[in-house]
PAGU-102340 format. One record per residue: x, y, z of N, C-alpha, C in turn; chain; residue number from 1; residue in three letters. Coordinates in Angstrom, 1 decimal. Example, Ala and Ser with C-alpha at 12.3 -4.5 7.8 and 13.67 -1.06 7.14 Angstrom:
BEGIN
{r {13.2; -5.7; 7.8}; {12.3; -4.5; 7.8}; {13.2; -3.3; 7.8}; "A"; 1; "ALA"}
{r {12.8; -2.2; 7.1}; {13.7; -1.1; 7.1}; {12.9; 0.0; 7.9}; "A"; 2; "SER"}
This chain:
BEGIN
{r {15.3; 4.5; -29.9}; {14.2; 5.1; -30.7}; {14.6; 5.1; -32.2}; "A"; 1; "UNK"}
{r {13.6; 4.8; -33.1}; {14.2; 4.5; -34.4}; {12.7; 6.1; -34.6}; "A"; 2; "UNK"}
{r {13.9; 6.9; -35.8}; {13.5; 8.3; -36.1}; {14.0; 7.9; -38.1}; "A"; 3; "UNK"}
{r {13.2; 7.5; -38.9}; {13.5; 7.6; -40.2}; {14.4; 6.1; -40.3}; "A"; 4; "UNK"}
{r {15.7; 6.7; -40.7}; {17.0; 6.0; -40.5}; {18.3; 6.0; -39.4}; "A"; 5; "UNK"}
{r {17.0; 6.5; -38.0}; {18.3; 7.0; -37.2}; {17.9; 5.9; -36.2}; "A"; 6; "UNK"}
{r {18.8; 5.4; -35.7}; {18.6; 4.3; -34.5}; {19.3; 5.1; -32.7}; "A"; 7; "UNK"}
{r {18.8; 5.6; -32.2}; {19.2; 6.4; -30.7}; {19.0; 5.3; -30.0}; "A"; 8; "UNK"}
{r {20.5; 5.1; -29.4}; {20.4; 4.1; -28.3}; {19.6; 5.0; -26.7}; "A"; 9; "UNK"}
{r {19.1; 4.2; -26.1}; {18.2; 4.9; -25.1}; {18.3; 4.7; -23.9}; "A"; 10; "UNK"}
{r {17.0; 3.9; -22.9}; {17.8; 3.2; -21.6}; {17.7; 1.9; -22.0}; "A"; 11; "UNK"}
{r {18.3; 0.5; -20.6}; {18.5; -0.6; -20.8}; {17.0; -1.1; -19.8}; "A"; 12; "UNK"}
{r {16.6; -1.5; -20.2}; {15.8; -3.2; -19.7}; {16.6; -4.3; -19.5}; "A"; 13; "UNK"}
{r {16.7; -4.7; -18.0}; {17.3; -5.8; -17.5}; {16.4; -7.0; -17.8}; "A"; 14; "UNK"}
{r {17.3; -8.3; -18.1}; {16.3; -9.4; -18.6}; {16.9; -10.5; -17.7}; "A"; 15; "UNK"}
{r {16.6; -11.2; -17.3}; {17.7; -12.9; -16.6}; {17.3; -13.8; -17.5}; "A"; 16; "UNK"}
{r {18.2; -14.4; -17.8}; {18.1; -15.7; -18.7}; {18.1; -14.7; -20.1}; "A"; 17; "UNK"}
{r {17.9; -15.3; -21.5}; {18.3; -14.9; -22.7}; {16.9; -14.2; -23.2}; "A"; 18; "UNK"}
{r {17.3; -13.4; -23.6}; {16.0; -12.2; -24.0}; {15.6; -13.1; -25.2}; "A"; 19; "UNK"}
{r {14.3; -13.1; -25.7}; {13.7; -14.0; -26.7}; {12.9; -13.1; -27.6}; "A"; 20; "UNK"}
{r {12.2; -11.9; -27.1}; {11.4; -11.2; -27.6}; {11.1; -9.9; -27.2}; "A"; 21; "UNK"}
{r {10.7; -8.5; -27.4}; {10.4; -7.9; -26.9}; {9.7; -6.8; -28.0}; "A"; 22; "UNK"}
{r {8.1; -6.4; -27.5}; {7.4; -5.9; -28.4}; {6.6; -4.3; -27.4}; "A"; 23; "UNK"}
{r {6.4; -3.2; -28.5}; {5.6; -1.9; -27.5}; {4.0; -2.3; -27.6}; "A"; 24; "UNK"}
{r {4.0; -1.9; -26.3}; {2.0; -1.8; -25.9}; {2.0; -0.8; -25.5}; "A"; 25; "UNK"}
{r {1.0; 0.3; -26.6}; {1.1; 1.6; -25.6}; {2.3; 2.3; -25.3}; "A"; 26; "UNK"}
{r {2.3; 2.3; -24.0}; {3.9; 2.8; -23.5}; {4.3; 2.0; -22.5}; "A"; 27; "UNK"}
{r {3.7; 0.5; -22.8}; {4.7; -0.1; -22.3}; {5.6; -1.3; -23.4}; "A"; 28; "UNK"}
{r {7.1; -1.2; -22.8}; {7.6; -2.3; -23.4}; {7.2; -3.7; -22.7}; "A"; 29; "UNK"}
{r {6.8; -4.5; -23.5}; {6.4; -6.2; -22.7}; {8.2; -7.0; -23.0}; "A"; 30; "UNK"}
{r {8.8; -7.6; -22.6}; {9.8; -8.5; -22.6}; {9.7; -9.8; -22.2}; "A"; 31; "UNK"}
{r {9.9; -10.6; -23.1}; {10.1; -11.7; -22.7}; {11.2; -12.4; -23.1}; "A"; 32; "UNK"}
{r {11.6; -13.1; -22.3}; {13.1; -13.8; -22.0}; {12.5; -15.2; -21.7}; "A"; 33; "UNK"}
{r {14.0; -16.2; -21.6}; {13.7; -17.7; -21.8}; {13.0; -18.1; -20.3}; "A"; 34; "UNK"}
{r {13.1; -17.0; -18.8}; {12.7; -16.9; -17.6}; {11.3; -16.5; -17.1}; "A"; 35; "UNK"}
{r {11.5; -15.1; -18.1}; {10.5; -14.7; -17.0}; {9.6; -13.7; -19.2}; "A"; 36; "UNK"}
{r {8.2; -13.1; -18.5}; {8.0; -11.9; -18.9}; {7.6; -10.7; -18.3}; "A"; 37; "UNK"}
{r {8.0; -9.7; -18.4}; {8.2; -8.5; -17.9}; {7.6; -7.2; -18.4}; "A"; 38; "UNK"}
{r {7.4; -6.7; -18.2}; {6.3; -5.0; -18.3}; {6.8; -3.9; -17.8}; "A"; 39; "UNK"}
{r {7.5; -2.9; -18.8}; {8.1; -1.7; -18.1}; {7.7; -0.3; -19.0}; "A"; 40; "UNK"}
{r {7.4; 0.2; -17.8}; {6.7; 1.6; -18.1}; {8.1; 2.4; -19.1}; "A"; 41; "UNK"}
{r {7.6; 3.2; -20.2}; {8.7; 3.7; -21.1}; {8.2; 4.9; -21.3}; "A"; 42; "UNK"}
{r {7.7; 5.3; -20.2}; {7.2; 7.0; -20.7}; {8.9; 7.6; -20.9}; "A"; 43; "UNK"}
{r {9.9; 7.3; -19.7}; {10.8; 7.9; -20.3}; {11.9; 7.1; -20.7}; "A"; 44; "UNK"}
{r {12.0; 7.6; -21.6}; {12.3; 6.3; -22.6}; {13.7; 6.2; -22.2}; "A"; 45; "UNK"}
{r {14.6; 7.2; -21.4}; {16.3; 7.2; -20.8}; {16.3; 6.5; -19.2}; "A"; 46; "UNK"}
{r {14.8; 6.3; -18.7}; {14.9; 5.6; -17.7}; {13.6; 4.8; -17.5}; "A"; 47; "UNK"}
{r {13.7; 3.3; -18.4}; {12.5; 2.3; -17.9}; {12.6; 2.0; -16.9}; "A"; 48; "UNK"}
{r {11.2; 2.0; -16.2}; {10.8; 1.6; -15.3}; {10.1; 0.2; -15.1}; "A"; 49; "UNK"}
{r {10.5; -1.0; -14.0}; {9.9; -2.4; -14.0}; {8.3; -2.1; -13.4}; "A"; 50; "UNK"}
{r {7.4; -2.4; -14.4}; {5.9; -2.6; -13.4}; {5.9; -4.3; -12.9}; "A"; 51; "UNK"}
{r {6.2; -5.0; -13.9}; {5.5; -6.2; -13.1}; {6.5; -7.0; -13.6}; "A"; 52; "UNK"}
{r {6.8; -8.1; -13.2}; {7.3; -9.3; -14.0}; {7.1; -11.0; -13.5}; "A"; 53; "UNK"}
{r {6.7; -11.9; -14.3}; {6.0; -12.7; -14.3}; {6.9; -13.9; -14.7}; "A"; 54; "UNK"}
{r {7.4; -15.1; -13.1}; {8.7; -16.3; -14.1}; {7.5; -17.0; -14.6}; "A"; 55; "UNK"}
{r {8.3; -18.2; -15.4}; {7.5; -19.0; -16.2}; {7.7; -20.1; -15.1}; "A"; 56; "UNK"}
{r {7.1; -21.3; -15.0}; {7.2; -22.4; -14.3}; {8.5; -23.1; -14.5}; "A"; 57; "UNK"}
{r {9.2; -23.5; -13.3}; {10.7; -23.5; -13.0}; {11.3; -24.4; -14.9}; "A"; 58; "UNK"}
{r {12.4; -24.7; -14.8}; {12.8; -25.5; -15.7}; {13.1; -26.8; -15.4}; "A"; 59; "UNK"}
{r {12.8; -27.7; -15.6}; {13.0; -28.8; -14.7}; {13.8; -29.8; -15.3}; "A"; 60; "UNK"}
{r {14.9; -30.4; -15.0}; {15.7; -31.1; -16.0}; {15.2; -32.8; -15.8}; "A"; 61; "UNK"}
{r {14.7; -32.8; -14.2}; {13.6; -34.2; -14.4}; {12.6; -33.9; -13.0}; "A"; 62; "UNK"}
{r {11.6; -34.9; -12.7}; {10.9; -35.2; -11.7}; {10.6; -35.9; -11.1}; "A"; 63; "UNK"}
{r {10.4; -36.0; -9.8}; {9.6; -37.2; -9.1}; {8.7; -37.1; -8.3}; "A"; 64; "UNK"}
{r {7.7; -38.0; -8.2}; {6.6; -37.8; -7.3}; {6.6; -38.3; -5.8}; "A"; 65; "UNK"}
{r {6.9; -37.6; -5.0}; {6.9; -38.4; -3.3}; {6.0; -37.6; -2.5}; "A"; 66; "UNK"}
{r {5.5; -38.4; -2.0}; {3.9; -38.1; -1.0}; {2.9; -37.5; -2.2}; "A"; 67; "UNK"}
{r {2.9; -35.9; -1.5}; {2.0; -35.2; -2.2}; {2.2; -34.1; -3.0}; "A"; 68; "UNK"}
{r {3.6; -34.3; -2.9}; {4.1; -33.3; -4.1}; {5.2; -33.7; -5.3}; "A"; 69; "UNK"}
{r {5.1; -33.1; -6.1}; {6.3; -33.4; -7.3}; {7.5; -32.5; -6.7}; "A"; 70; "UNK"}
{r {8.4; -33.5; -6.9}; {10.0; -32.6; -7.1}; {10.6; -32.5; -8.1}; "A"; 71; "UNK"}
{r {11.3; -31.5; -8.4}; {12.1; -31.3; -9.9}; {13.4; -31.1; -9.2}; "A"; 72; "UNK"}
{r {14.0; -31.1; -10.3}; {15.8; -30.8; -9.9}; {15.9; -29.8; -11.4}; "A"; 73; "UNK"}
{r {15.6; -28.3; -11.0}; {15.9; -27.2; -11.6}; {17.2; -26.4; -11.8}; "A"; 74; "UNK"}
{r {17.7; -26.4; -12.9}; {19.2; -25.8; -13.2}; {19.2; -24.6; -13.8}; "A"; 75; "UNK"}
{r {19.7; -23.6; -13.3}; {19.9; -22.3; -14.2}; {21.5; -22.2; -14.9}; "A"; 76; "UNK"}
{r {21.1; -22.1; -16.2}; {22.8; -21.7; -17.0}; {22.9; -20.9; -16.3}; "A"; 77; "UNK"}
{r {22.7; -19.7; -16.4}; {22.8; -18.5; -16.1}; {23.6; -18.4; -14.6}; "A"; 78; "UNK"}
{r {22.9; -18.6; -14.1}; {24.0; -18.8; -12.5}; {24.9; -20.2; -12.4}; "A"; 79; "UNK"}
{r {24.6; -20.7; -12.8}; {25.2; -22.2; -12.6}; {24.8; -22.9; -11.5}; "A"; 80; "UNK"}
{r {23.5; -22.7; -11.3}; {23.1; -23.2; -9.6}; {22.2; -24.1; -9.7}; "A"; 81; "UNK"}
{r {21.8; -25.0; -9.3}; {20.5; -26.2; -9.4}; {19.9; -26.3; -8.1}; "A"; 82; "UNK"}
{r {18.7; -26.1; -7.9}; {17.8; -26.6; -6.5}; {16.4; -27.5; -7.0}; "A"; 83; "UNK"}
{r {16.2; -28.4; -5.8}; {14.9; -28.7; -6.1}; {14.0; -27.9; -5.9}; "A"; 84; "UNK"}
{r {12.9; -28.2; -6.4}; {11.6; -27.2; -6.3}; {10.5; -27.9; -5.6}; "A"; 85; "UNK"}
{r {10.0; -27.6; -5.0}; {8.8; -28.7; -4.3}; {7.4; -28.1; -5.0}; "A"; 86; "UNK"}
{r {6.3; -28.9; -5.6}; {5.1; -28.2; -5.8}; {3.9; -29.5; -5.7}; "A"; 87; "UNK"}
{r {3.2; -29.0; -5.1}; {2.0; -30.2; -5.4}; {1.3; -30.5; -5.9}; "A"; 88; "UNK"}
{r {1.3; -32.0; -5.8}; {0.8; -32.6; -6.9}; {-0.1; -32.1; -7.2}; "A"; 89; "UNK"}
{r {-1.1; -32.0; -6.4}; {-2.5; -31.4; -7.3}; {-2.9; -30.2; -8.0}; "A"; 90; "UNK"}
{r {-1.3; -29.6; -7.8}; {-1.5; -28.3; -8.8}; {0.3; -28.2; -9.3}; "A"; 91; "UNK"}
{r {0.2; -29.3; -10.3}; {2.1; -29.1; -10.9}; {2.0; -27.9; -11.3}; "A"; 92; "UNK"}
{r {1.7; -27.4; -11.9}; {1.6; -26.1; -13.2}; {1.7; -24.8; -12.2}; "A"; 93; "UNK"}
{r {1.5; -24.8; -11.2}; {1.8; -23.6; -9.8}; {3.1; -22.8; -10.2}; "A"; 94; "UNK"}
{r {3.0; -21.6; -10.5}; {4.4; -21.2; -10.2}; {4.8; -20.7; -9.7}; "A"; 95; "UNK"}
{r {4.3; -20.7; -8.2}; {5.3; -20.4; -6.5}; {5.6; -22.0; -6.5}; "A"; 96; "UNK"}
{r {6.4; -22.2; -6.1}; {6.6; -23.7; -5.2}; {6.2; -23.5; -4.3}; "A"; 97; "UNK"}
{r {5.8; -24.8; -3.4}; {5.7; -24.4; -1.6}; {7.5; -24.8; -0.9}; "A"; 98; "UNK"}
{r {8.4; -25.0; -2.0}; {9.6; -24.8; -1.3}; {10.8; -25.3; -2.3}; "A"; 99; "UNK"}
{r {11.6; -24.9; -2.1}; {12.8; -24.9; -2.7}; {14.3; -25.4; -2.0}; "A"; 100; "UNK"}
{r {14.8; -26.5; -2.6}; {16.3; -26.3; -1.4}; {17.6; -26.1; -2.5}; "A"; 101; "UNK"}
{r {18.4; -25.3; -2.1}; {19.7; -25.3; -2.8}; {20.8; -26.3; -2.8}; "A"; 102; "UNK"}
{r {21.0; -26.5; -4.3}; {21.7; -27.7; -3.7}; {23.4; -27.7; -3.8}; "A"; 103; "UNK"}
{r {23.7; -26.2; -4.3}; {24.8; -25.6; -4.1}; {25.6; -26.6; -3.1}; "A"; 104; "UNK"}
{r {25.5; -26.2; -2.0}; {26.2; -26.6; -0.2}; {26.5; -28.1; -0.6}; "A"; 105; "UNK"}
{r {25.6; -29.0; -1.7}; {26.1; -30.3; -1.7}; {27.5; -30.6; -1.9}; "A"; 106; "UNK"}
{r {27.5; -29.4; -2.8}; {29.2; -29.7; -3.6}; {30.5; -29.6; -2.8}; "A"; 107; "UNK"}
{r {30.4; -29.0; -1.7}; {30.9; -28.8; -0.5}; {32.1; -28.2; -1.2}; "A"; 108; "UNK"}
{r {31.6; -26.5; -2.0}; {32.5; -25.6; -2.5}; {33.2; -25.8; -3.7}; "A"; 109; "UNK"}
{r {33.2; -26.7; -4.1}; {34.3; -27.6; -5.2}; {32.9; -28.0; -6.3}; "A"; 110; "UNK"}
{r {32.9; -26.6; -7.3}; {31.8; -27.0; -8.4}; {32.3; -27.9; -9.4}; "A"; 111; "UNK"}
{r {34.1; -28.1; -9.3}; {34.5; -28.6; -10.5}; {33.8; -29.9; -10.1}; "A"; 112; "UNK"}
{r {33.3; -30.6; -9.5}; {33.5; -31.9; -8.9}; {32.1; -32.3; -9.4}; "A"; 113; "UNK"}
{r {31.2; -31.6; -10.0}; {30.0; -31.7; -10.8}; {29.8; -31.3; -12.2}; "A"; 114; "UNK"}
{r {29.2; -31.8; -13.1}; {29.2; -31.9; -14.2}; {28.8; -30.1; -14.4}; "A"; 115; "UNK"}
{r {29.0; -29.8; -15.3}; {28.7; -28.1; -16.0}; {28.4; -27.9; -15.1}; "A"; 116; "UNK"}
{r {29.6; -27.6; -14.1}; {30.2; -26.6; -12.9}; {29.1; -26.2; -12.4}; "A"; 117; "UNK"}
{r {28.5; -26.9; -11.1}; {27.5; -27.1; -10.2}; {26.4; -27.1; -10.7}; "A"; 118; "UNK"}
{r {25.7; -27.5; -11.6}; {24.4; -28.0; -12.2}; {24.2; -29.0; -11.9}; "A"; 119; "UNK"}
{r {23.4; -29.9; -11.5}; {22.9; -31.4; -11.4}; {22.3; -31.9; -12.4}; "A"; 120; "UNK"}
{r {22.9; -31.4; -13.8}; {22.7; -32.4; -15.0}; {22.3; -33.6; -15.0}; "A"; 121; "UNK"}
{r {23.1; -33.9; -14.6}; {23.6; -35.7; -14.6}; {22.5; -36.3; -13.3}; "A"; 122; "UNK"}
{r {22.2; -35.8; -12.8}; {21.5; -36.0; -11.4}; {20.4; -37.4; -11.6}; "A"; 123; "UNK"}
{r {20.0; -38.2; -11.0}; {18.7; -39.2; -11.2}; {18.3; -39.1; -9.2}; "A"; 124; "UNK"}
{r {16.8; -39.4; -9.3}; {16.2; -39.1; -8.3}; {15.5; -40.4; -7.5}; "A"; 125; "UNK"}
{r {15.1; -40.7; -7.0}; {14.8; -41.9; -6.3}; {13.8; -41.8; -5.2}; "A"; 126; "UNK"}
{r {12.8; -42.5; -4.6}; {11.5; -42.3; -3.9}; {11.2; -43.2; -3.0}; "A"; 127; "UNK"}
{r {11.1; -42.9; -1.9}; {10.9; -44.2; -1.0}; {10.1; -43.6; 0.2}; "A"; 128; "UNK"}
{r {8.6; -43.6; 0.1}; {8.0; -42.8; 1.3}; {8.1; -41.7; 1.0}; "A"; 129; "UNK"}
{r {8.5; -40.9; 2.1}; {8.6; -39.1; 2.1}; {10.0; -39.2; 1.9}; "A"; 130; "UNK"}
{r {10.9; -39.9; 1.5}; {12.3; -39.5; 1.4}; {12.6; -39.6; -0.1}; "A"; 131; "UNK"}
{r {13.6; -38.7; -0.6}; {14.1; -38.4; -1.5}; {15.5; -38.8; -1.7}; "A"; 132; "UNK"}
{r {15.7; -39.4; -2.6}; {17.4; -39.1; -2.9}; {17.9; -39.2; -4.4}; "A"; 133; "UNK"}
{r {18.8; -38.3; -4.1}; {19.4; -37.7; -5.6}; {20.9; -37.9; -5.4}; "A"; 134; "UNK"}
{r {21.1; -38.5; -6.7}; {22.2; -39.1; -6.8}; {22.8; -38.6; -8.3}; "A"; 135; "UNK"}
{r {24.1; -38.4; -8.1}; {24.9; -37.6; -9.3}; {26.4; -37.9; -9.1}; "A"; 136; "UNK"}
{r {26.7; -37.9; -10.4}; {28.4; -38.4; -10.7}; {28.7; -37.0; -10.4}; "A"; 137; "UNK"}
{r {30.4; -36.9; -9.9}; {31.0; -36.2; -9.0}; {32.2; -36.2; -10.2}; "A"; 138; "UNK"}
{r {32.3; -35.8; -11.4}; {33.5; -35.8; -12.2}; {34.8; -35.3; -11.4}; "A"; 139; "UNK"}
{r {35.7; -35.8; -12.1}; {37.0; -35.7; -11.8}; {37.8; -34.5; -12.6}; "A"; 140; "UNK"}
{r {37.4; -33.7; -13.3}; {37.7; -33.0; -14.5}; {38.8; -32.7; -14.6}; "A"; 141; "UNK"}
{r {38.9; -31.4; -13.4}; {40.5; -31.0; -12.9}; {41.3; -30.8; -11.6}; "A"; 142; "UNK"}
{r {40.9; -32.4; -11.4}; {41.7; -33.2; -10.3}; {43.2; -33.8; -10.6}; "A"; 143; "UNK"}
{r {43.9; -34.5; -9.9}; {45.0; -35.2; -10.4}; {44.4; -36.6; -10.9}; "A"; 144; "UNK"}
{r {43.3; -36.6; -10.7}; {42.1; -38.4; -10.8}; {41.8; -37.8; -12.6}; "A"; 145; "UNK"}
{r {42.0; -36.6; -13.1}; {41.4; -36.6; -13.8}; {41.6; -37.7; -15.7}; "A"; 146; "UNK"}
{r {40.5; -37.8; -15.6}; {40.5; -39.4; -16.8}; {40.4; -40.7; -16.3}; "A"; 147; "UNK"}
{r {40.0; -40.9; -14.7}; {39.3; -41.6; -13.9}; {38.0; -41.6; -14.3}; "A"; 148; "UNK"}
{r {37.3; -42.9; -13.7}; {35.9; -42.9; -13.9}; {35.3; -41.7; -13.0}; "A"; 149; "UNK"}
{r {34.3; -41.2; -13.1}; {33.6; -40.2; -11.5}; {33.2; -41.1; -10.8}; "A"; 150; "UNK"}
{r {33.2; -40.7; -9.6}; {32.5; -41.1; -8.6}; {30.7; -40.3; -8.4}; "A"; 151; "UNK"}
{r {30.3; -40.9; -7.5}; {28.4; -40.7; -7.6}; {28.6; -40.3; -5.6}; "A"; 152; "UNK"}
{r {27.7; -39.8; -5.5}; {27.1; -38.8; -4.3}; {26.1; -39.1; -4.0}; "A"; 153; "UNK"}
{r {25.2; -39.1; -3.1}; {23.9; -39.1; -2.8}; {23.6; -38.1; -1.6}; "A"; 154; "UNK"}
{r {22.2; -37.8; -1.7}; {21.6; -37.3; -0.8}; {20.4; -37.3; -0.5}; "A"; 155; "UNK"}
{r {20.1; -37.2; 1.0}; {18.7; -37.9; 1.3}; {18.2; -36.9; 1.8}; "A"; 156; "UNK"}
{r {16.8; -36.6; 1.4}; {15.7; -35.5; 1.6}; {14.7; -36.0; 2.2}; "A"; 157; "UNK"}
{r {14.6; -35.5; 3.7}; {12.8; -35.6; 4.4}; {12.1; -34.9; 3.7}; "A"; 158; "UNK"}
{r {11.0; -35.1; 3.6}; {9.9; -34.8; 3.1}; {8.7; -34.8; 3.7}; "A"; 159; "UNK"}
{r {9.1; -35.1; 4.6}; {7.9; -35.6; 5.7}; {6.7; -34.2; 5.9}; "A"; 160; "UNK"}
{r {7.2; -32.7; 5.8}; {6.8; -31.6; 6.0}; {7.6; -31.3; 4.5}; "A"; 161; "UNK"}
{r {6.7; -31.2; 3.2}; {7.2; -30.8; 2.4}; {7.4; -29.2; 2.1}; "A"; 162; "UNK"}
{r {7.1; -28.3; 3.4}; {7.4; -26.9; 3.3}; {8.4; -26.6; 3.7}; "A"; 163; "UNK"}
{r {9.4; -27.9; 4.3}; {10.2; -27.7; 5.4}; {11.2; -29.0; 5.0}; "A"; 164; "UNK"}
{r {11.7; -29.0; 3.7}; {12.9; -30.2; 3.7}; {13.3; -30.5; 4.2}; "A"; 165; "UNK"}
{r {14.4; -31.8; 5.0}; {15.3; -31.7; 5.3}; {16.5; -32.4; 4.9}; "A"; 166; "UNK"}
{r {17.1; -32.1; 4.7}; {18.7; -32.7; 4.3}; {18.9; -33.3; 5.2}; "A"; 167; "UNK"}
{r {18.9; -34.9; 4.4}; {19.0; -35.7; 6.2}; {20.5; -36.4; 6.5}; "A"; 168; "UNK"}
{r {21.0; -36.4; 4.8}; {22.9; -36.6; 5.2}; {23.1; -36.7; 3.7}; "A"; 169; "UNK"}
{r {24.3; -37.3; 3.3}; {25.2; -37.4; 2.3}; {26.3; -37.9; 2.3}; "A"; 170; "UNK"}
{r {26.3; -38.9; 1.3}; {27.7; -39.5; 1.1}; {28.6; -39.4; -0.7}; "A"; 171; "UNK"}
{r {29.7; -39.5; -0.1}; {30.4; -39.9; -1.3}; {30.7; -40.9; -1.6}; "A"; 172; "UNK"}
């Protein structure tokens, strides 16, 4: 609370991703962050309360179109995790997906082995029918290989039931 020249620290408002803005309505605070925007009751102002919160449409670092839906390969700084997002085509702009897969489990536990420690930065995507595959350099960073060229990965995604992925294998 700002009183004159006095600034009273109060309660906290939790944000994910980097807080960007936050303005009063009434009695509520609105927040928005680089994720989501959010709405919390501040009658008492030592303990906000979340009414609603609203993400923005995933982040997508690329896409591709197979069958009838777009897939993105979505990375969060923030956790360090990347999954695809499945949404269809005839409505990209949706922001439920009709499915999501993590692609964590690709790394098979070993993040160093991916560029900015399990993100699929580097990742390129590929389309063939209902199949998917995404392919990404496997850095060597801090291996004994390290200052070796990386090695590249793949993996192949059914699509066949785009609510219902499947991971259909992987190689190194």
């Amino acid at each position: 609370d700002l009183d004159g020249d006095k600034l009273t620290a109060r309660g906290i408002v939790p944000q994910r991703g980097e807080a960007k803005r936050a303005f009063l309505h009434k009695e509520r605070l609105l927040a928005v962050s680089e994720e989501h925007v959010s709405s919390f009751d501040i009658t008492d102002r030592d303990k906000p309360s979340l009414k609603s919160d609203l993400p923005f449409v995933h982040k997508s670092r690329m896409s591709k179109v197979v069958g009838d839906v777009v897939v993105q390969v979505s990375s969060d700084w923030w956790t360090n995790r990347s999954k695809l997002v499945l949404t269809p085509l005839a409505d990209p702009e949706r922001a439920q997906p009709i499915a999501e897969v993590d692609l964590q489990p690709l790394l098979d536990g070993s993040v160093s082995n991916c560029n900015y420690y399990g993100r699929f930065d580097n990742a390129r995507l590929f389309a063939n029918g209902k199949k998917l595959y995404l392919l990404w350099d496997r850095g060597n960073y801090y291996t004994e290989d390290s200052g070796k060229a990386p090695y590249t990965s793949v993996a192949v995604f059914d699509l066949s039931d785009p609510q219902h992925p499947v991971v259909e294998g992987k190689a190194n």
